[in-house]
DRENDO-1510 file (C-alpha; in Angstrom, 1 decimal, always signed):
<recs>
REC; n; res; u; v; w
REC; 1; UNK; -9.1; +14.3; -3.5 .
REC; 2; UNK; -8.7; +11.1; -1.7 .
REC; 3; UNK; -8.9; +7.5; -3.2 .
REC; 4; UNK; -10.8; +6.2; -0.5 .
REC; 5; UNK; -14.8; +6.8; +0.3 .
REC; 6; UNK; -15.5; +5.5; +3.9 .
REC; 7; UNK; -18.9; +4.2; +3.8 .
REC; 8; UNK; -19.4; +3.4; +7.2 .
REC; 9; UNK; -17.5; +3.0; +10.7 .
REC; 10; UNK; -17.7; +0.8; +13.5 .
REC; 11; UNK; -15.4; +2.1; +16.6 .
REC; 12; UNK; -12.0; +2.7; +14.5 .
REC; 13; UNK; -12.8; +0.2; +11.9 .
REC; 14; UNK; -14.1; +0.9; +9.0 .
REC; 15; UNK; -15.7; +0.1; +5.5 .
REC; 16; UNK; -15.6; +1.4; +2.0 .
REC; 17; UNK; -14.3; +1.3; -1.7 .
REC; 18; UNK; -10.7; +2.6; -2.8 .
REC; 19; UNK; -10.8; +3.6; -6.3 .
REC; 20; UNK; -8.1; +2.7; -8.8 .
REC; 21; UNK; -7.5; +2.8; -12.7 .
REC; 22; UNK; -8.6; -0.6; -12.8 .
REC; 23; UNK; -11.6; -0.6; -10.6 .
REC; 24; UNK; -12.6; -0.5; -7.2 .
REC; 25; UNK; -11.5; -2.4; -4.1 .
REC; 26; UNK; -14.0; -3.1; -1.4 .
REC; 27; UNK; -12.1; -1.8; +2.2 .
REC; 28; UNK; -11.4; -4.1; +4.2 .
REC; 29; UNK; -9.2; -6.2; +1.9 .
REC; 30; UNK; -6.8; -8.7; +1.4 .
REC; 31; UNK; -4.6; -9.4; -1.4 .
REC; 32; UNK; -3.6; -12.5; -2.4 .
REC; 33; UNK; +0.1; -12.2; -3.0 .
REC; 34; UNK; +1.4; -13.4; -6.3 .
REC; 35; UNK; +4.9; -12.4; -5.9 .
REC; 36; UNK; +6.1; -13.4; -10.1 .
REC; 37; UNK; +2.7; -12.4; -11.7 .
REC; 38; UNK; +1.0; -15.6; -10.5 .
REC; 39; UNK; -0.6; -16.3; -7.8 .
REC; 40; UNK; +0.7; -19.8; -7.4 .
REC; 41; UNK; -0.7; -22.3; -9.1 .
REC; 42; UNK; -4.3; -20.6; -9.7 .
REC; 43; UNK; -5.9; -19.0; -12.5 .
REC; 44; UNK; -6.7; -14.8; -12.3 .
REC; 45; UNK; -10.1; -15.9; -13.3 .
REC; 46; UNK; -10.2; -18.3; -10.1 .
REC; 47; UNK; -8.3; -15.8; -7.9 .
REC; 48; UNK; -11.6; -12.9; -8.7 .
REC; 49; UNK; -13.5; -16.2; -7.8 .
REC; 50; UNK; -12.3; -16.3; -4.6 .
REC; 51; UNK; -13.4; -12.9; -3.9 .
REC; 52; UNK; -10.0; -11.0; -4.4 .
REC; 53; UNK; -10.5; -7.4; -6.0 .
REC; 54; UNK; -6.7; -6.6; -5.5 .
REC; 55; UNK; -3.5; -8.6; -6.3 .
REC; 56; UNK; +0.1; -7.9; -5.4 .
REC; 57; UNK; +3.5; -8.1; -7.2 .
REC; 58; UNK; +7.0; -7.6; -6.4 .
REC; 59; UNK; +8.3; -5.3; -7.8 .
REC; 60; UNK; +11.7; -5.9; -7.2 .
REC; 61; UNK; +11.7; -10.2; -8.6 .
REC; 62; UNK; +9.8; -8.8; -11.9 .
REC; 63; UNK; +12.4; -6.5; -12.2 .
REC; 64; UNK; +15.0; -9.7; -12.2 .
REC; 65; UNK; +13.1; -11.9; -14.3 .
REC; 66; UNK; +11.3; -11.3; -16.5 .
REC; 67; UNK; +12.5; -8.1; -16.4 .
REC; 68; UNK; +10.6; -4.5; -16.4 .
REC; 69; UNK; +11.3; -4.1; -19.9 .
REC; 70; UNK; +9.7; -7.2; -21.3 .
REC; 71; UNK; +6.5; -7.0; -19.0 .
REC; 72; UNK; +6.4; -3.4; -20.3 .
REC; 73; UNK; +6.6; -4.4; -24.6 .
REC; 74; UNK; +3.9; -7.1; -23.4 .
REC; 75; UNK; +1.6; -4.0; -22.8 .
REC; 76; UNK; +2.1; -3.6; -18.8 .
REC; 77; UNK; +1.2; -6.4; -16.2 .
REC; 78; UNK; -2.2; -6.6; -16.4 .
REC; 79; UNK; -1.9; -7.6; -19.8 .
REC; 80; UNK; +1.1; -10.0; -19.6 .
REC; 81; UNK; -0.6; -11.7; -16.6 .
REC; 82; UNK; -4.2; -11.9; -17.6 .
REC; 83; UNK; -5.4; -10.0; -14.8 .
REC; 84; UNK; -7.9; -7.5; -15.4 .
REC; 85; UNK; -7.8; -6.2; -11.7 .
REC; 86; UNK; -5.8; -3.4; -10.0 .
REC; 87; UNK; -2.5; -4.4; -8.9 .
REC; 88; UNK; +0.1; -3.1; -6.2 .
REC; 89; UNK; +3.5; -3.7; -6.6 .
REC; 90; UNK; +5.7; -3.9; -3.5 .
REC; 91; UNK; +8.6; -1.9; -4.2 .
REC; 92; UNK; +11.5; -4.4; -2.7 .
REC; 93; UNK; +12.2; -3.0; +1.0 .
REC; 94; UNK; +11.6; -6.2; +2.3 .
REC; 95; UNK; +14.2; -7.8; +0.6 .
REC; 96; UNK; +16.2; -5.8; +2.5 .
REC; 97; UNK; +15.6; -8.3; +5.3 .
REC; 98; UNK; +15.1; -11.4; +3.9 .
REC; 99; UNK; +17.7; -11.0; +1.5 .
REC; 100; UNK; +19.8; -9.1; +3.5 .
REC; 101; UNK; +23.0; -11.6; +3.5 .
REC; 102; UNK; +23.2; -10.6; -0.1 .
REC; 103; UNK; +22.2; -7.0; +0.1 .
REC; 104; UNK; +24.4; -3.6; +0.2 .
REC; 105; UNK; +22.8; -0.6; +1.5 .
REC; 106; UNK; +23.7; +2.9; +1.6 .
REC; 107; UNK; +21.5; +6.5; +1.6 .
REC; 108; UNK; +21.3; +6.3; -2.2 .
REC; 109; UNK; +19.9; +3.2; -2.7 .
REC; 110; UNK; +20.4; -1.2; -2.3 .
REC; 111; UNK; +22.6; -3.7; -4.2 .
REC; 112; UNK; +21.5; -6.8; -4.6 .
REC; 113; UNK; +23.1; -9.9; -5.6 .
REC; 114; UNK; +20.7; -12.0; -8.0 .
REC; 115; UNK; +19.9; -15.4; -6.6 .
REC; 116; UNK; +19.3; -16.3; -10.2 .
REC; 117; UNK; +22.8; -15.7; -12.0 .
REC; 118; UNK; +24.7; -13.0; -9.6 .
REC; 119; UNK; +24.5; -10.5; -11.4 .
REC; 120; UNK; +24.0; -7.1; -9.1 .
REC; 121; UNK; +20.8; -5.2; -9.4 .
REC; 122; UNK; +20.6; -1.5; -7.8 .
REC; 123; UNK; +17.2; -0.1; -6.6 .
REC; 124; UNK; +17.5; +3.5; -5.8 .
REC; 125; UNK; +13.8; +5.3; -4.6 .
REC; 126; UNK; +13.4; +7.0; -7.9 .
REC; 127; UNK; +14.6; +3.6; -10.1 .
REC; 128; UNK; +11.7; +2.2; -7.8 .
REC; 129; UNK; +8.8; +4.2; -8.3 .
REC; 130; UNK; +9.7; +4.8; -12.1 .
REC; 131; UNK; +10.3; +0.6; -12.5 .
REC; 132; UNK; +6.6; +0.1; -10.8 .
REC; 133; UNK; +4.9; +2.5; -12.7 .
REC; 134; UNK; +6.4; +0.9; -16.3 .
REC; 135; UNK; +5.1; -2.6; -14.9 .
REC; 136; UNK; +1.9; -0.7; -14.9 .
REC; 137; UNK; +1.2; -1.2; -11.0 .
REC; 138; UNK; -2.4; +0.5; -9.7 .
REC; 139; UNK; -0.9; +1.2; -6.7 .
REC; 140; UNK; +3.2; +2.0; -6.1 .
REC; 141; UNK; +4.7; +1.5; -3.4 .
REC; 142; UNK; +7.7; +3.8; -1.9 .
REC; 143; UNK; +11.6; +2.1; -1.0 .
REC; 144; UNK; +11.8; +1.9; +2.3 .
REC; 145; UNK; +14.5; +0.3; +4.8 .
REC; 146; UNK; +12.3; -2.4; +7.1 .
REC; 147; UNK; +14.7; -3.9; +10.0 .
REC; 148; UNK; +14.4; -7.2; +11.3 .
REC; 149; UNK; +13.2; -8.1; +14.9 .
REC; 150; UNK; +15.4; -7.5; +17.4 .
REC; 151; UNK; +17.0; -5.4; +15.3 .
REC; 152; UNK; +19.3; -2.9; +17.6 .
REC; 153; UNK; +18.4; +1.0; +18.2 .
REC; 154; UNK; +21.0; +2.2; +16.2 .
REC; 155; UNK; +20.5; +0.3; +13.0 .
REC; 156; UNK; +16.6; +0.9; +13.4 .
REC; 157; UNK; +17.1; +4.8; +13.9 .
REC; 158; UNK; +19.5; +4.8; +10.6 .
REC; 159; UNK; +16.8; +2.8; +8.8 .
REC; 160; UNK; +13.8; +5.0; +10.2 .
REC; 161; UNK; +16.0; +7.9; +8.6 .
REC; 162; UNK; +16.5; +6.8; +5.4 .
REC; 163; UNK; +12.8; +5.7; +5.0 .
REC; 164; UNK; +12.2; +9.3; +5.5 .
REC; 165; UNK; +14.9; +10.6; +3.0 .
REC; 166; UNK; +13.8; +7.9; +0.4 .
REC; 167; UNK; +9.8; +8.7; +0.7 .
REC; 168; UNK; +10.8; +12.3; +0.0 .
REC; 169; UNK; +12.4; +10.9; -3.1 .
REC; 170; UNK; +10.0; +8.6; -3.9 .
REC; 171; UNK; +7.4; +11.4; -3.7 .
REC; 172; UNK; +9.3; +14.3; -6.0 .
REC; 173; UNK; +9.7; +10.9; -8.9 .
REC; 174; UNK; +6.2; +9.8; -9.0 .
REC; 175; UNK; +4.6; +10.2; -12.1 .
REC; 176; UNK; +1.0; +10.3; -11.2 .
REC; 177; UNK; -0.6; +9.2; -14.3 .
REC; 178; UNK; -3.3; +7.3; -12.6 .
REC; 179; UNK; -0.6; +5.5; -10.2 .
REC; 180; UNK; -1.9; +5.5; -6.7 .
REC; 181; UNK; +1.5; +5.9; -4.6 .
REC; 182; UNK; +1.7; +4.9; -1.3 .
REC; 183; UNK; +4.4; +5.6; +1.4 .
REC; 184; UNK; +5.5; +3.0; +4.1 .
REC; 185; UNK; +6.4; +3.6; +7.7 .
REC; 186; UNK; +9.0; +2.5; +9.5 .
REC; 187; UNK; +10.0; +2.7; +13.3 .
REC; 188; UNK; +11.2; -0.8; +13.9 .
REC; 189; UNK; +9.7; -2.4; +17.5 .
REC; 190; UNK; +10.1; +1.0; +19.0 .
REC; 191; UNK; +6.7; +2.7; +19.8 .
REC; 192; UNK; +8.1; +6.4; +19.9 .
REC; 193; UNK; +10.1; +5.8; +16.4 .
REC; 194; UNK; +7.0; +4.5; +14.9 .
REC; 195; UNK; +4.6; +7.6; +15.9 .
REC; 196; UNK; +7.3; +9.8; +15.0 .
REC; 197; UNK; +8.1; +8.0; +11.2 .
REC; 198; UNK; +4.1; +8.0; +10.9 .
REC; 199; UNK; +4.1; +11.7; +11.3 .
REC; 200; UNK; +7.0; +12.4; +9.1 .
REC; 201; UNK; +5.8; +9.8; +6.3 .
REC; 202; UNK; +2.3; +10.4; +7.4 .
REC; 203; UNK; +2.4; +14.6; +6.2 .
REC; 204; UNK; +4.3; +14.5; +3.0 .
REC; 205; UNK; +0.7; +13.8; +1.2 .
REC; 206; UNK; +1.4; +10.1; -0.4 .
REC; 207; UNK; -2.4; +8.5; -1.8 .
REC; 208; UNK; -2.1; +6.4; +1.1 .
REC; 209; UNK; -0.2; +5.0; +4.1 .
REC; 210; UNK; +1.5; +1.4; +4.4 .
REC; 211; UNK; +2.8; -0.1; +7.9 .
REC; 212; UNK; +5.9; -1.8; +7.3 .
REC; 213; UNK; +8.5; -3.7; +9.2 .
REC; 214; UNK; +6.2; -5.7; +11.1 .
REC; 215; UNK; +5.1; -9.7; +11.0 .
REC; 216; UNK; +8.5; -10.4; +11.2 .
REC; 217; UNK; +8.4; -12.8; +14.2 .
REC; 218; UNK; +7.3; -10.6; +16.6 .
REC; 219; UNK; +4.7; -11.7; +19.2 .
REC; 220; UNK; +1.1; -10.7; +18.2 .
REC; 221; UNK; +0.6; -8.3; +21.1 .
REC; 222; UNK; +4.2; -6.4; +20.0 .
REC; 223; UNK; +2.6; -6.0; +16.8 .
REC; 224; UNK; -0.7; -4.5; +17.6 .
REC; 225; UNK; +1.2; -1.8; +19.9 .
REC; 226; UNK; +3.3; -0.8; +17.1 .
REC; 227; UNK; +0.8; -0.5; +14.7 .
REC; 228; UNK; -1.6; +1.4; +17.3 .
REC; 229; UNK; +1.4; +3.7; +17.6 .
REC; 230; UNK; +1.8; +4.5; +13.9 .
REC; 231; UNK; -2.4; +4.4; +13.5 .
REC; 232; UNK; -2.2; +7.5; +16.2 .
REC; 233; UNK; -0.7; +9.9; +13.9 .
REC; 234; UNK; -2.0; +8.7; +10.7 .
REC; 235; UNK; -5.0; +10.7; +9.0 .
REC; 236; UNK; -7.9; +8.9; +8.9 .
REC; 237; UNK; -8.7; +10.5; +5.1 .
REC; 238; UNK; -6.3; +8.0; +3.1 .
REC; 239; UNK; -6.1; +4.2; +3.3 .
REC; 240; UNK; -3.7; +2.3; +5.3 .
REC; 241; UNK; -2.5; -0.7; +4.8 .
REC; 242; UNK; -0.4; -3.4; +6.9 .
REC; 243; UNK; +1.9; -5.3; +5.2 .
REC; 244; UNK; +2.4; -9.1; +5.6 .
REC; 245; UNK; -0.8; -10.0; +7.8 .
REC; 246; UNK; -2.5; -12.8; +6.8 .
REC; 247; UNK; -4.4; -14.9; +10.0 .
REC; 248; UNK; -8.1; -15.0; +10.9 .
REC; 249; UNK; -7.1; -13.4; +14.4 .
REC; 250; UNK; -4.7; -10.9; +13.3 .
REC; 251; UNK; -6.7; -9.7; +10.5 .
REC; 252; UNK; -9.5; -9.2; +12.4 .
REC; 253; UNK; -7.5; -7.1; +15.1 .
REC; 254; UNK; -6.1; -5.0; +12.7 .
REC; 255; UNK; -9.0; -4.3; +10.7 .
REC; 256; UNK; -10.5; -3.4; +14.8 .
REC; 257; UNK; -7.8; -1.1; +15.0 .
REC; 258; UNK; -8.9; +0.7; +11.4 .
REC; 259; UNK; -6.3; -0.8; +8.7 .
REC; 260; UNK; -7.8; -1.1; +5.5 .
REC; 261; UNK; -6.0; -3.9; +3.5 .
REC; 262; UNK; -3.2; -6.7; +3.7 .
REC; 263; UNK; -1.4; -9.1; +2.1 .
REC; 264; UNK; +0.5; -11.8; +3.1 .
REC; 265; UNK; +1.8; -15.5; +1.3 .
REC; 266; UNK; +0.0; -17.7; +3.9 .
REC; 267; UNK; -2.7; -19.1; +1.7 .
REC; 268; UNK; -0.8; -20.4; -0.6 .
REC; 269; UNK; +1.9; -21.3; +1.8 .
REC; 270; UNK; -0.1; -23.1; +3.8 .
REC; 271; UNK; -1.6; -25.0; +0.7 .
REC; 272; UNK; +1.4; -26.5; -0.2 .
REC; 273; UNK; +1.7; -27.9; +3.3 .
REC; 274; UNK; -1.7; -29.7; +3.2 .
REC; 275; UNK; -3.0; -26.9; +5.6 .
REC; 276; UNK; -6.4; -25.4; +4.9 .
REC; 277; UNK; -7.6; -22.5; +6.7 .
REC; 278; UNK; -11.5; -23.2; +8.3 .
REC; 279; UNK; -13.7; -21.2; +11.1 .
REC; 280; UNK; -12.6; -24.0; +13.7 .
REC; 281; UNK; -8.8; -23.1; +12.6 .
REC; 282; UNK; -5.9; -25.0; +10.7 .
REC; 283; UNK; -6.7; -28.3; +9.0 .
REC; 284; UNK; -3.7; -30.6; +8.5 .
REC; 285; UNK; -4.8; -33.1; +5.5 .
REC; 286; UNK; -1.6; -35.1; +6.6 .
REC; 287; UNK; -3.3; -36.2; +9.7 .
REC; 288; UNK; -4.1; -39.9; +9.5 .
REC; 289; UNK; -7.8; -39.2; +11.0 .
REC; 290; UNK; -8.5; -37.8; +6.8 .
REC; 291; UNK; -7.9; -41.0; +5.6 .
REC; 292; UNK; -11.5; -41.7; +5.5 .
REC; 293; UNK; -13.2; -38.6; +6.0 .
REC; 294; UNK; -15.4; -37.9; +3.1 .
REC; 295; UNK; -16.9; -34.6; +4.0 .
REC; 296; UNK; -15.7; -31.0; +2.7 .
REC; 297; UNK; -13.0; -29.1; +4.1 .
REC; 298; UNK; -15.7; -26.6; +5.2 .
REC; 299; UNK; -19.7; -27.3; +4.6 .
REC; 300; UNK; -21.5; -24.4; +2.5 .
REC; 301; UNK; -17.7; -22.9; +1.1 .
REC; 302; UNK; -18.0; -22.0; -2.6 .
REC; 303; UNK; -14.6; -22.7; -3.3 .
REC; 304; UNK; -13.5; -24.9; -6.3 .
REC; 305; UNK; -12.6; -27.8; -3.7 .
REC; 306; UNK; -15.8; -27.4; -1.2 .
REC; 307; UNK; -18.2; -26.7; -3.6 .
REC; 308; UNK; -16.6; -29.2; -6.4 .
REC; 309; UNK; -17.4; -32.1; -3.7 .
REC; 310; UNK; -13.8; -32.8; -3.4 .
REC; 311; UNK; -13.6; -34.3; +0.5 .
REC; 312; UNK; -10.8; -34.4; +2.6 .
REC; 313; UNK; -10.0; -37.8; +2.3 .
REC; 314; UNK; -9.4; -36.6; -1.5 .
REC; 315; UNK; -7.4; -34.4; -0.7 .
REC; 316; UNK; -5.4; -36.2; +1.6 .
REC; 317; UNK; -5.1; -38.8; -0.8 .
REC; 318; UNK; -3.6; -36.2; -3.7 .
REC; 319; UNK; -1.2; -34.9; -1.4 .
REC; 320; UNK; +0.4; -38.4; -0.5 .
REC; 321; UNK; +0.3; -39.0; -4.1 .
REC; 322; UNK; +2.4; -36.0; -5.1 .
REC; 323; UNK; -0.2; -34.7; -7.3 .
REC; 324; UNK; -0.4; -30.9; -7.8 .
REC; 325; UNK; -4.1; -30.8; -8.3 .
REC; 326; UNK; -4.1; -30.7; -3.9 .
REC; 327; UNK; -2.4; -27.5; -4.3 .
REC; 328; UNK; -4.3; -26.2; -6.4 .
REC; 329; UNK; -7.5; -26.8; -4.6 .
REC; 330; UNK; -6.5; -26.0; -0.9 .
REC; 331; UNK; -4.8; -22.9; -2.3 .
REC; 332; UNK; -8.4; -21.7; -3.4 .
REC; 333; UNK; -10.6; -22.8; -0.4 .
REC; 334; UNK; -7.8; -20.8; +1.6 .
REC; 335; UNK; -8.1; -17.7; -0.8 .
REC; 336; UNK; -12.0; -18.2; -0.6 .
REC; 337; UNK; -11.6; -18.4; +3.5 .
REC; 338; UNK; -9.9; -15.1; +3.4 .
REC; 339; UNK; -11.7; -13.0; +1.0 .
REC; 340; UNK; -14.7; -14.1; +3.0 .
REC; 341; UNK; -13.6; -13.1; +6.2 .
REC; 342; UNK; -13.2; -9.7; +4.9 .
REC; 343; UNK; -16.8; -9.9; +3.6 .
REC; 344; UNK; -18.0; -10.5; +6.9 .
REC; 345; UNK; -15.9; -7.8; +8.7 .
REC; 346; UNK; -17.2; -5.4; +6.1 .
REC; 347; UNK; -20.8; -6.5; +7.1 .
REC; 348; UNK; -20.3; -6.5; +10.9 .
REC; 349; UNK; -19.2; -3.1; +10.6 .
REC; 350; UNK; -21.9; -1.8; +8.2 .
REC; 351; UNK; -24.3; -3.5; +11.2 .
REC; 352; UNK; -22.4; -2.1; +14.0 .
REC; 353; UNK; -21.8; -5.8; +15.3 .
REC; 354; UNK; -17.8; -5.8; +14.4 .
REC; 355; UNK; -16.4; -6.3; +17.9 .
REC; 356; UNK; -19.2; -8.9; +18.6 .
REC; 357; UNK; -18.4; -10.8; +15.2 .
REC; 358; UNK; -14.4; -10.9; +16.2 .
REC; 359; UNK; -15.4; -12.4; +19.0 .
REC; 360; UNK; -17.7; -15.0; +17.7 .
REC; 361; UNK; -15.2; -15.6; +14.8 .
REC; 362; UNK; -12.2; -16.2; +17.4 .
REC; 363; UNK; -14.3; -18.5; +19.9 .
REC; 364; UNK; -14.8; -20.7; +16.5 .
REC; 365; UNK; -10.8; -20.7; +15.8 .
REC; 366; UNK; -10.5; -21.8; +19.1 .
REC; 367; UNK; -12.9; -24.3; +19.5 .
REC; 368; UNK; -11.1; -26.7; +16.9 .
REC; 369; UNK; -12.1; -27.8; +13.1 .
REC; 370; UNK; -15.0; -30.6; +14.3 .
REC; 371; UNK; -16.7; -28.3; +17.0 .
REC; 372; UNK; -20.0; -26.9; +17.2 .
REC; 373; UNK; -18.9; -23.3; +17.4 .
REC; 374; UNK; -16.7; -24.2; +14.1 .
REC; 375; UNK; -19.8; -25.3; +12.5 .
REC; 376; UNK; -21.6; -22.0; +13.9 .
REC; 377; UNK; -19.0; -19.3; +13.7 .
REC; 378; UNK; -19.9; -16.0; +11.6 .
REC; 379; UNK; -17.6; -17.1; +9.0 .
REC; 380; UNK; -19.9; -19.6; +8.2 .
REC; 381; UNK; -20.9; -19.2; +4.3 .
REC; 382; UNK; -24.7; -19.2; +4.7 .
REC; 383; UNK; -24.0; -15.3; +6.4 .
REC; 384; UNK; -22.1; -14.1; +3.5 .
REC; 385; UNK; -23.4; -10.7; +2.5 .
</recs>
């Protein structure tokens, strides 16, 4: 039986609730990502605030520090982190790029070199799943082999291959025990090898279906036609989920094209820069124009920094000072912008209005932070369901 009750569909999106050991996730989703069991600088209690049912972890920088054994005495990661939530733990296959310099690969498994002390770390598919499921992840996710882009054919088809041979691993080590596992596609930027590593990944039964290997610099239109060729050949009975997507207008296309949930480090990323996220687009607090601007990053928001009557020029003035309290506050108002954009796609599908919320949502990005159809735009908190 699957995880996932589809509640209602609009074209190929859809809405619904994917059960877990720790409680339920509302479909679409994103997940804030809190890479070391934190998602930085907030409080779990804040991150539920913001509207986030589902967190992720990696999997493979908990198994370097603290280490799975640790985490696992501590009573699993829920405990040791203070997050009462479900969890997915990403397995390590895309350290596979970004790490890659320090990474030895072979059909077995990787070797990594520790960027902490150097010590070498292997990660086979089975060491994986069984390491994730100690952590005490909701939802474990298979070892696959991503490729960068631009990536050449035959290094894409030899990772495409060992996906395969890995999820078949992955799958016969699972321990079930109320772990969700999921298995990841692969295909690189070539449409045909996607389809065909959907199918193969797609029929060996996993709880759900990941698509991985892509925001990795590619243009936005590459993206969407390999994930529309890996959607194609996926059943529409377990939940799929893109990996590393975290914009207003990609998340809205990809939810459009029926992908369920996402993660991605932008948020945060962006807090640290002084960016927030708003319906009118990115707001830089390093601009000069803040300086005196004493009105909320976004009127109506219920995050700790719009609803706390913290103003931009606030914020501006925190960041300038060094003070980690900015941070903290933009990395909640852009947590809050998130989970409420999937509130409202869940809504616009439930009404049958998706397509014609997208649309209103990305004439607001465009028309800038100060305009009227900023102000106007669907995302705006008074329409929160």
């Amino acid at each position: 039986m699957t995880a996932l009750r589809i509640d209602a569909r609009d074209g190929a999106a859809r809405t619904g609730v994917l059960h877990t050991a720790h409680g339920p996730v509302r479909v679409p989703a994103f997940m804030p990502v809190g890479t070391h069991a934190t998602v930085k600088a907030c409080l779990p209690a804040e991150v539920r605030a913001s509207g986030a049912d589902i967190l992720l972890c990696n999997g493979y920088h908990l198994a370097l520090r603290p280490g799975v054994e640790l985490v696992e005495a501590a009573g699993g990661l829920h405990r040791f982190m203070g997050w009462d939530g479900p969890i997915l733990t990403d397995s390590g296959g895309y350290q596979m790029v970004s790490l890659r310099d320090v990474a030895e690969i072979d059909d077995e498994g990787a070797t990594f070199v520790s960027p902490f002390d150097g010590t070498r770390m292997r990660m086979t598919p089975e060491g994986s799943v069984r390491a994730q499921a100690r952590l005490g992840a909701d939802i474990v996710m298979c070892l696959d082999h991503p490729v960068a882009y631009g990536a050449g054919s035959a290094l894409t088809c030899e990772a495409t291959a060992r996906t395969h041979l890995w999820a078949e691993r992955c799958r016969a080590a699972h321990p079930g025990e109320g772990h969700l596992l999921f298995g990841i596609t692969q295909g690189g930027f070539d449409a045909a090898l996607r389809a065909e590593s959907a199918r193969v990944v797609g029929a060996l039964g996993f709880d759900g279906v990941a698509i991985g290997g892509l925001a990795l610099g590619e243009p936005p239109p590459v993206m969407e036609r390999m994930a529309r060729a890996a959607l194609d050949e996926l059943s529409e009975d377990v939940p799929r989920y893109l990996m590393g997507v975290g914009t207003d207008a990609e998340l809205l296309a990809m939810v459009g094209l029926g992908i369920d949930m996402f993660d991605c480090v932008v948020p945060t990323r962006l807090a640290r820069t002084a960016t927030a996220l708003t319906a009118g687009g990115r707001l830089s607090l390093r601009q000069s124009r803040h300086r005196d601007d004493l009105r909320p990053l976004e009127d109506g928001c219920p995050c700790a920094a719009c609803a706390g009557g913290f103003s931009r020029a606030y914020l501006r003035h925190l960041f300038r000072a060094g003070e980690i309290l900015g941070h903290r506050l933009v990395s909640l108002h852009n947590l809050t912008h998130l989970g409420h954009l999937m509130d409202v796609a869940g809504a616009a599908i439930r009404a049958g209005r998706f397509a014609d919320v997208r649309a209103e949502v990305l004439a607001g990005l465009a028309g800038g932070v100060d305009s009227a159809a900023a102000v106007h735009s669907p995302v705006g908190y008074t329409s929160r369901p």
